[in-house]
N, C-alpha and C positions, 0 to 999 in steps of 0.2 A: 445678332451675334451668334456662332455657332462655334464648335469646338470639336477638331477633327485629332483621331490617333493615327498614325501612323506605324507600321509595324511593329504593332506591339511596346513603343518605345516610350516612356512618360516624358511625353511633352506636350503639352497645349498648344494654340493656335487661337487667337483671336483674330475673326475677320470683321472686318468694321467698314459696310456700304454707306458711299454718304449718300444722305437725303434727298431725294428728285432726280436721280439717275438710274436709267433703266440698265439691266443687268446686263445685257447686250452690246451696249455699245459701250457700257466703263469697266469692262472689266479689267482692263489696265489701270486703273487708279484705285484700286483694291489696295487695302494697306495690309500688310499680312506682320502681326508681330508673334515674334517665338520665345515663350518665357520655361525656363527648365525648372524643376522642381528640385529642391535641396533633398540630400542624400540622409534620412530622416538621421543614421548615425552620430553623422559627423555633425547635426545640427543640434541633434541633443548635448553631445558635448560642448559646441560651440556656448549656448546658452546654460549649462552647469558652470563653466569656468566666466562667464558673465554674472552672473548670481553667486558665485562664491570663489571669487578669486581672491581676496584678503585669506581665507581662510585657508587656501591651497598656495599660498605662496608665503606665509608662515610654518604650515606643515614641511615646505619642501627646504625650510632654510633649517627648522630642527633636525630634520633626516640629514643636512647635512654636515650639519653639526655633531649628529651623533654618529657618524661616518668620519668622520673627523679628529672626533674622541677615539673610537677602536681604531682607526690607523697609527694615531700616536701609542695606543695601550700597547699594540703589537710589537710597536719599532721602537719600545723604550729601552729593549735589551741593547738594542742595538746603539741608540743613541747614549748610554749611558754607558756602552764599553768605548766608545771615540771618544767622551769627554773623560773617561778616567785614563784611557791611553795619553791623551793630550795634557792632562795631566801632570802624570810621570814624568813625563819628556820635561816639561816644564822644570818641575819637581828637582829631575837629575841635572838639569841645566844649572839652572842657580847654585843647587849645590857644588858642581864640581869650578863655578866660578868665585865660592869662596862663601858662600852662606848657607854650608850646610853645618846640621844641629851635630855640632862637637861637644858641647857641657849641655846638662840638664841638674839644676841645682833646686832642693826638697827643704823645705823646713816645717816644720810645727808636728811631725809623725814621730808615734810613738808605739801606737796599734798597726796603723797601716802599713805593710809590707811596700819597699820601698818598689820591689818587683814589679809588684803590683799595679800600683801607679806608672812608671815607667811602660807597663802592656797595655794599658787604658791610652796613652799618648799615640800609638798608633803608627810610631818614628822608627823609620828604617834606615839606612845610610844613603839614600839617596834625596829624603827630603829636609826640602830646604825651609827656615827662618821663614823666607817672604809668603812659601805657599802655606804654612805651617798654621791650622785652623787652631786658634785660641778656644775660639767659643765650644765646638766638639770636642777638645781638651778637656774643658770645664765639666761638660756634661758627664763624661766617661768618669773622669775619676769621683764626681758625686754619687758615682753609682756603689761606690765602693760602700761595706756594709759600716766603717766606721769614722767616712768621712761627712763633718757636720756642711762643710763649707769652704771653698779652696779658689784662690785665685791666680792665675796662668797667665804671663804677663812673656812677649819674646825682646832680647839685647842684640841686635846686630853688632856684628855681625853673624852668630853662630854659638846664641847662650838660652837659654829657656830655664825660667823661676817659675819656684809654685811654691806658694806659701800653703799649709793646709790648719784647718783648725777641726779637730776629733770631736766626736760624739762622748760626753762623760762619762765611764762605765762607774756601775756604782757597784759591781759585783761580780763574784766568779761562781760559774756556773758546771757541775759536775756532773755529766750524764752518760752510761756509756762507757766509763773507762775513761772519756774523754775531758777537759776543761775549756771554759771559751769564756772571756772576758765578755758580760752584757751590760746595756741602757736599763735606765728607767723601765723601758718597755718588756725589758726581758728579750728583747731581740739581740741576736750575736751579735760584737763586732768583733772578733777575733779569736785566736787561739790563745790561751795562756800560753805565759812563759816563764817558767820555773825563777823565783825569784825576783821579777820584774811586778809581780800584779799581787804581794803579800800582805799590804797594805788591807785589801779589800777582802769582805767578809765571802767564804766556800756557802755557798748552800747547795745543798744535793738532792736528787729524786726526779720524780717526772712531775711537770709541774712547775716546781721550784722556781723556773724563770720568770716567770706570768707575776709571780704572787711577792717577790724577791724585792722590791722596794717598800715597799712597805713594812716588812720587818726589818729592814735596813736602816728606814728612815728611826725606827722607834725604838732601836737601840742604839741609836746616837743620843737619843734624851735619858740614859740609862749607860755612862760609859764605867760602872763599876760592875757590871755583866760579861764586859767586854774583854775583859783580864784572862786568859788561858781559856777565850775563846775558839774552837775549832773547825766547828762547823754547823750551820744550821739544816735540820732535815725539813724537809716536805713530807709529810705522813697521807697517804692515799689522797693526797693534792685537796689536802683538808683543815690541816693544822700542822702546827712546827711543837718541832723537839728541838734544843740546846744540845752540842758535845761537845763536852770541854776536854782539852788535853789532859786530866788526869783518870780522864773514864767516865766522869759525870754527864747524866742526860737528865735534862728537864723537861719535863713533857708539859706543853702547852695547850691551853684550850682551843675549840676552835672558834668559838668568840669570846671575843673579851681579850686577846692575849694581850692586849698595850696595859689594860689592868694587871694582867698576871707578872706583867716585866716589874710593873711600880711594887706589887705586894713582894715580888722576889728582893725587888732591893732593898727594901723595909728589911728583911728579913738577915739579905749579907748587911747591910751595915747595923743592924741590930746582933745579929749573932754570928755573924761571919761561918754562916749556911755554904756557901760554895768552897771554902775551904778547908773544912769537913771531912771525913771519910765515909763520902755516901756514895752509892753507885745510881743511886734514882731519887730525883724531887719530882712530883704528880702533881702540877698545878691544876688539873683537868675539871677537879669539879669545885664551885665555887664555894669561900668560905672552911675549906678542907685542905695542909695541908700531910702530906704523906710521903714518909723519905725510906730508902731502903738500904743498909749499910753496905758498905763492901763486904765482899764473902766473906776472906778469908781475915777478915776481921768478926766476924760472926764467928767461924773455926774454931777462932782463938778462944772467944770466950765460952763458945761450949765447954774445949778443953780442959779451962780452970773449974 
């Protein structure tokens, strides 16, 4: 066997003499085979994607999936201004065929501005009953600060109901100059309204709303307190004062006041203490207390 190059070219050559023949006379029956050698490149590749073809053809189908994903991220402007166009069109269709929203009928609001709700609806005069999304309805107006729970129901052909039920304000809240009907929570749900929210006790100060059911709640068990009541203060968002309409403040501790409420009422129905001419009761420190007269009742009796 021997193996001859040829101009520098990589290719082998196997010659293969058969046996018992002189070289003279068989050199036609010489077999001559030509084998080329693989291109080492291409055959390293060839054998990576042999040994790891699951793994490259998993890889190629996330790439294109994630090629996939930012072509949509890209085109969402776009596909989301054709579906709100189409829309409309829709929208204006039905309506001007007789199902657009003519009545929008509110019940259960008392706090909530009726405005208000009607801007959360999102209803312009071209849409219509059929395209008219209930459920986005519903969410809009829960957003409102003093809606507890509200239900959006449409009448064909061109009626829309909403029953709403409020959050229960248990107090008015004064800060600012300003008043605003609050929860439990001390969270707004509204603006007062002169005369409509009289019922419910003023507490004033910074503070005051956080802390405002609680003394709410504990002069309900104490409703002989509650007579030419004015206004409850928040004192450095620590403790409450009383002011009653005829000038009276009662200063309350900072703990204990549910005790100071019961000793006060001990005190009016014993001695009818709030009806008095006093300008000050200091429930402050316990087991003590200490009242200050009106001035100009003081005046008087210097004067005799």
């Amino acid at each position: 066997m021997q193996q001859v190059g040829q101009n520098g070219n990589d290719i082998s050559a196997v010659i293969t003499k058969p046996s018992g023949i002189s070289n003279a006379k068989n050199k036609s029956n010489l077999k001559l085979s030509v084998r080329k050698k693989g291109v080492p490149f291409f055959t390293a590749i060839n054998q990576f994607w042999v040994l790891h073809r699951k793994l490259l053809t998993r890889s190629l189908l996330v790439l294109l999936v994630i090629l996939l994903a930012v072509f949509i991220f890209q085109s969402r402007n776009f596909l989301n201004k054709g579906v709100e166009n189409i829309g409309f069109a829709l929208n204006k269709t039905f309506a001007d065929v007789g199902f657009s929203i003519d009545e929008i009928s509110i019940t259960g609001q008392s706090l909530t501005n009726e405005t208000d709700i009607v801007k959360s609806l999102g209803i312009n005069e071209n849409t219509s009953t059929l395209l008219f999304n209930v459920k986005n309805a519903r969410s809009s107006i829960l957003e409102l600060a003093s809606v507890l729970s509200v239900s959006v129901r449409k009448t064909y052909p061109n009626k829309i109901i909403i029953n709403i039920v409020e959050k229960t304000p248990v107090a008015r809240w004064r800060i600012a100059g300003k008043t605003y009907v609050i929860d439990s929570t001390g969270k707004k749900l509204a603006s007062s309204i002169d005369g409509a929210d009289e019922d419910l006790l003023l507490v004033v100060g910074e503070g005051a709303s956080d802390d405002a059911n609680a003394i709410v709640l504990a002069l309900k068990n104490y409703p002989s307190l509650n007579e030419g009541l004015l206004a409850i203060s928040r004192i450095a968002d620590r403790r409450w004062d009383l002011i009653y309409k005829s000038g009276l403040r009662v200063q309350l501790p900072e703990v204990g006041f549910v005790e100071a409420l019961a000793k006060l009422t001990s005190y009016q129905d014993e001695y009818s203490l709030l009806n008095r001419d006093l300008s000050l009761i200091d429930l402050r420190i316990n087991d003590e207390l200490v009242v200050r007269l009106i001035e100009h009742e003081q005046d008087a009796e210097i004067a005799q």
